[in-house]
N, C-alpha and C positions, 0 to 999 in steps of 0.2 A: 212549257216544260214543267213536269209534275217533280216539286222539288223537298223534299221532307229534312228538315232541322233534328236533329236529336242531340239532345242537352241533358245531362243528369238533372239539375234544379235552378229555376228562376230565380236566385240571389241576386240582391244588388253587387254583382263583379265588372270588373271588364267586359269578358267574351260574355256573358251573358246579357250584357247591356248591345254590343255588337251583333248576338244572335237575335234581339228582338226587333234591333233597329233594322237587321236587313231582313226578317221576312216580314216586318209592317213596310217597308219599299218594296220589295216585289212583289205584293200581295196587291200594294195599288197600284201597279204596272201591269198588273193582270196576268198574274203568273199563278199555277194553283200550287200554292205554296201552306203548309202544314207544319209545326211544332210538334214532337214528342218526347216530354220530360218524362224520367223513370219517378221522381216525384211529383207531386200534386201544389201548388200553389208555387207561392212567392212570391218577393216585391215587386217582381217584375209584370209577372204573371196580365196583370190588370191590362197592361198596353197591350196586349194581342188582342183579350176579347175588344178591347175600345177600338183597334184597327179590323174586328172582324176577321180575324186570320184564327183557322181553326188551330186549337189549342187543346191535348187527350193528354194524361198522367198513365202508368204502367203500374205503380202504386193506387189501389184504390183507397187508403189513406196514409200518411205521411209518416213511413217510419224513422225519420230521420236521418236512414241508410242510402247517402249516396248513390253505393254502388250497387244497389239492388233492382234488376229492371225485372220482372215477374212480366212471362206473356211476351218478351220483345221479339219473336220470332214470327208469329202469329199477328201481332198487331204488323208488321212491315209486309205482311204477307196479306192482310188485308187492305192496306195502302197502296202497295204494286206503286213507288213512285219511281222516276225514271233516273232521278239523283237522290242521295242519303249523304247529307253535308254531317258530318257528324263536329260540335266541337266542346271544347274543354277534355283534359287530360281524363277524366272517368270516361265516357262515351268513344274516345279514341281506344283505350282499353278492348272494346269491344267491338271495334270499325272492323281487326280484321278477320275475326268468326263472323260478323255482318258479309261479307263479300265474299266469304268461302262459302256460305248458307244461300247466299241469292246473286250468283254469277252472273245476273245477265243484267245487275242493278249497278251501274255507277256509285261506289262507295267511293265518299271527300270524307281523308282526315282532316284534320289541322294542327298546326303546329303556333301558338299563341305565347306560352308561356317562359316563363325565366329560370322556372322551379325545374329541375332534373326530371325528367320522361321515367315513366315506371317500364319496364321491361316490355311485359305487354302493348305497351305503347309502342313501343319502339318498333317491337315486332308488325304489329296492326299496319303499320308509314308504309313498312315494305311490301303488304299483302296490297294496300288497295290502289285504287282507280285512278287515285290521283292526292296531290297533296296540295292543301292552300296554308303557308305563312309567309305572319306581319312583317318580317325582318329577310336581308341580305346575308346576316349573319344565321339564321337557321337554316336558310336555304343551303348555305357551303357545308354546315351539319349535317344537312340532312343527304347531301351527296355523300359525305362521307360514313355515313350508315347504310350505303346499299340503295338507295332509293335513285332511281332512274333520273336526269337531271327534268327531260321531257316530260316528266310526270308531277311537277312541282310548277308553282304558281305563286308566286310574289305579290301581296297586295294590303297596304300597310292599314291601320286603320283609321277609319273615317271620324268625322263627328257625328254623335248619333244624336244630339240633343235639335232643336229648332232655334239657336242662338245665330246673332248674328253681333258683329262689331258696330254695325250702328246703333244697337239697342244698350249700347255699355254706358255712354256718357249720362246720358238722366238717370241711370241706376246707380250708378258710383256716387253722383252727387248726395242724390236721397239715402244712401246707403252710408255713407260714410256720416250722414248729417244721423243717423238714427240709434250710430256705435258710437258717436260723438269721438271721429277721429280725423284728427286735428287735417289741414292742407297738405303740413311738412311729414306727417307721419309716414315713413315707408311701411307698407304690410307687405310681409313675404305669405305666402297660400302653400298648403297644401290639399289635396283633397284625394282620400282613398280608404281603402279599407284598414282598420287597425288589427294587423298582422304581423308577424313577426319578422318577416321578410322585408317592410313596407321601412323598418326602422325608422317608426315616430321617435322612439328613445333617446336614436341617437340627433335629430334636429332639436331636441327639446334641449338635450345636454347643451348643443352647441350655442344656439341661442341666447343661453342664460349667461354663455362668458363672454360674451357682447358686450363692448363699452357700456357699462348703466345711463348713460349720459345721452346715447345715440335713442333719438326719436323713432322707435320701430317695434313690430310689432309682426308676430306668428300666430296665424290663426291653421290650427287643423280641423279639417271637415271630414267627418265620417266617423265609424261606430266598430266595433268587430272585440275580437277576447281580450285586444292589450290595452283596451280604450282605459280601463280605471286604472289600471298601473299607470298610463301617461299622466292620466290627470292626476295620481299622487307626485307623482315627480316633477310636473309641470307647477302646480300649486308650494310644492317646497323649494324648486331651484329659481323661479320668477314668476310668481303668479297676474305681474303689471303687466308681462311683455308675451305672453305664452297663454293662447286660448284655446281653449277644445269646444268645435260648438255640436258636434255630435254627427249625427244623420241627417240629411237633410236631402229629399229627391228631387229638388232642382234648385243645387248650388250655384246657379247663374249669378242671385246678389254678390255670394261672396268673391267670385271670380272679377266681377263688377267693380265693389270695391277695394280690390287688391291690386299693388304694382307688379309683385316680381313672384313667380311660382317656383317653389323650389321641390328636389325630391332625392331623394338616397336612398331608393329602394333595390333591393336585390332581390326583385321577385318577379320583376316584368320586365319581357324583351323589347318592346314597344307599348309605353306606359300611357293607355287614353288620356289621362290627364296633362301632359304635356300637349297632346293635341287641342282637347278645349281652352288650356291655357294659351298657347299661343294663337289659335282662333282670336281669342279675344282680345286679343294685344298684350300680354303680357310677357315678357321675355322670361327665360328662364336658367335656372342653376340646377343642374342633374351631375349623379357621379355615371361614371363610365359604366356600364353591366349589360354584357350580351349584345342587344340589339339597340340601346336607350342610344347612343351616339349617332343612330340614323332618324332620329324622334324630330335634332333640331340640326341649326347650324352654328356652330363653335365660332363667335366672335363676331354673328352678325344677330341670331336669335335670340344668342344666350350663352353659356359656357359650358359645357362638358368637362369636367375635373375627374380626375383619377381618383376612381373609391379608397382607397390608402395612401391620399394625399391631403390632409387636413387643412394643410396653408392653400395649398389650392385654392379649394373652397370656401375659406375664409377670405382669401383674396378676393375672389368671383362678387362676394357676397360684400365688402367693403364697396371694391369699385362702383354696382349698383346700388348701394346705398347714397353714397356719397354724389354720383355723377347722374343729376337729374336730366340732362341732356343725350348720357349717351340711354341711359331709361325708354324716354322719349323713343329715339332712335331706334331702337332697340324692338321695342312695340311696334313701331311700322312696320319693321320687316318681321317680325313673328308672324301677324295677321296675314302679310301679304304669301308668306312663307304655306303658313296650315293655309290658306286659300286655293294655293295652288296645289297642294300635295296631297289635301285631307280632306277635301270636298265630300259630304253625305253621301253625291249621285257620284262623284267620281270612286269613291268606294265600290258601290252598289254595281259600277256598272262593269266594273276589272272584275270584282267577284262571278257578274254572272256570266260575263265571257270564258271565266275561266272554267263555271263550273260547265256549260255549254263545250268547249273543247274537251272536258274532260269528258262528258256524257256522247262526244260521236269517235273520240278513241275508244271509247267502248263499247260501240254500236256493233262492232264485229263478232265480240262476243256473246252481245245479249241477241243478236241473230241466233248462232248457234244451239242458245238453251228454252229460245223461246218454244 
């Protein structure tokens, strides 16, 4: 199946990290599988050509403009592929002039995010060929927008990294031995982009009215526009307990050396980091938003607390502090938990079935226009 990705830009995001992981999988499953970003580069960028998976920009240099794809009619018409996954919020924008321009082409939205769908978007769900999201709860949205239920495909996501739970124990050691953090020390992890959405501000706040006494410790991983405001705030409300270590593109150590993952972000329906976090055994503390309560399982993973529920959360965050057993506990069933629900190949292989149903429901049509 000739299958083409279209992505506005290779940013280190979620779905971008998701759009590279699954066509470096299907590319070596022997699928002719293609990238086309409306920009030129990015951090991602490098894993396709290392996987060999052809990779063209629509920008021939990088205006910074997202939504500008120059030539995207032309270039899909020199492609002739048999599917057009289209994903993140800009390129859904333009999935459904894509399937009104080339009827006889299998156009795949997607529905990923937490952030409110721009109109256009919404519109696009309805025009095309079929829909793939991560979450139980978009899918009930997205019925209720008109979209056909038979047209929709469920398939949450995967880990896209090469980690495994057996590689954690010698990294935790060495890692912990090199931040010089103590046996007893609990670290809570986060790791994501600094966005506004993402609300580092409000974990940093929280943290800092932590008993001083309690041996623990928040380290945030990742880089974006709110990174220096945290680090002011972080540096004046506890600069002992509260680390910012910036960017880093394979956060493994620090997942490695860390107990408990936490997150309060209102900007993802299903947050990748909850999946590599509990991949690796870490249990975790999330607030409720959208689709995050289908990430884990409340009481056996981890805890899902109500985002305007302060003690909640502080509860949540005590107990795992305090109760190294139920930690323990905790961690086995995470691992065992993303093992079974977030497997790489079991990703990759829901995805291509889906996309595969969606491309012979519309064999009928592209009979007609061929």
């Amino acid at each position: 199946m000739r299958v083409l990705i279209l992505q506005d830009y290779l940013r280190c995001g979620g779905t971008e990290r998701q759009s590279v992981h699954l066509a470096r999988q299907l590319h070596a499953e022997g699928n002719d599988v293609s990238v086309l970003t409306f920009r030129p580069g990015g951090l991602l960028s490098e894993e396709l050509g290392r996987a060999g998976v052809p990779h063209l920009a629509l920008q021939p240099l990088d205006t910074c403009l997202n939504f500008l794809a120059p030539g995207l009619f032309r270039a899909l018409r020199r492609h002739r592929p048999q599917v057009i996954l289209c994903m993140g919020r800009t390129t859904n924008c333009y999935a459904g002039f894509v399937q009104h321009r080339f009827p006889e082409i299998a156009v795949v939205g997607t529905v990923r995010t937490g952030k409110p769908l721009p109109a256009l978007n919404r519109w696009s769900l309805c025009q095309v060929s079929g829909v793939l999201t991560n979450t139980n709860w978009w899918r009930l949205r997205l019925i209720q927008m008109g979209v056909d239920p038979g047209r929709i495909a469920v398939v949450a996501n995967g880990l896209t990294r090469d980690w495994s739970l057996e590689q954690r124990l010698p990294s935790r050691e060495r890692r912990r031995e090199e931040l010089q953090v103590g046996a007893s020390t609990v670290v809570f992890l986060n790791v994501a982009g600094f966005r506004n959405g993402k609300r580092h501000a409000r974990l940093i706040e929280f943290f800092s009215t932590l008993d001083p006494d309690w041996d623990c410790r928040l380290w945030l991983v990742g880089d974006g526009r709110q990174w220096r405001r945290c680090q002011r705030l972080a540096e004046r409300l506890a600069p002992r307990r509260i680390r910012l270590v910036g960017y880093d593109a394979d956060p493994f150590a620090w997942y490695s050396a860390a107990d408990v993952a936490v997150s309060v972000s209102h900007e993802d329906a299903l947050p990748n980091f909850l999946v590599e976090a509990q991949t690796l055994g870490l249990p975790v503390v999330a607030t409720e938003y959208k689709g995050v309560g289908e990430a884990l399982r409340h009481g056996e993973t981890g805890y899902l607390v109500a985002a305007r529920d302060p003690d909640a959360f502080r509860s949540a965050i005590e107990e795992l502090y305090f109760d190294a057993e139920r930690r323990r506990r905790m961690s086995q069933q995470a691992a065992a938990f993303a093992a079974r629900y977030y497997s790489s190949g079991l990703r990759v292989s829901k995805t291509f079935d889906a996309l595969s149903r969606f491309h012979s429901m519309h064999l009928g049509s592209a009979e007609r226009y061929a």
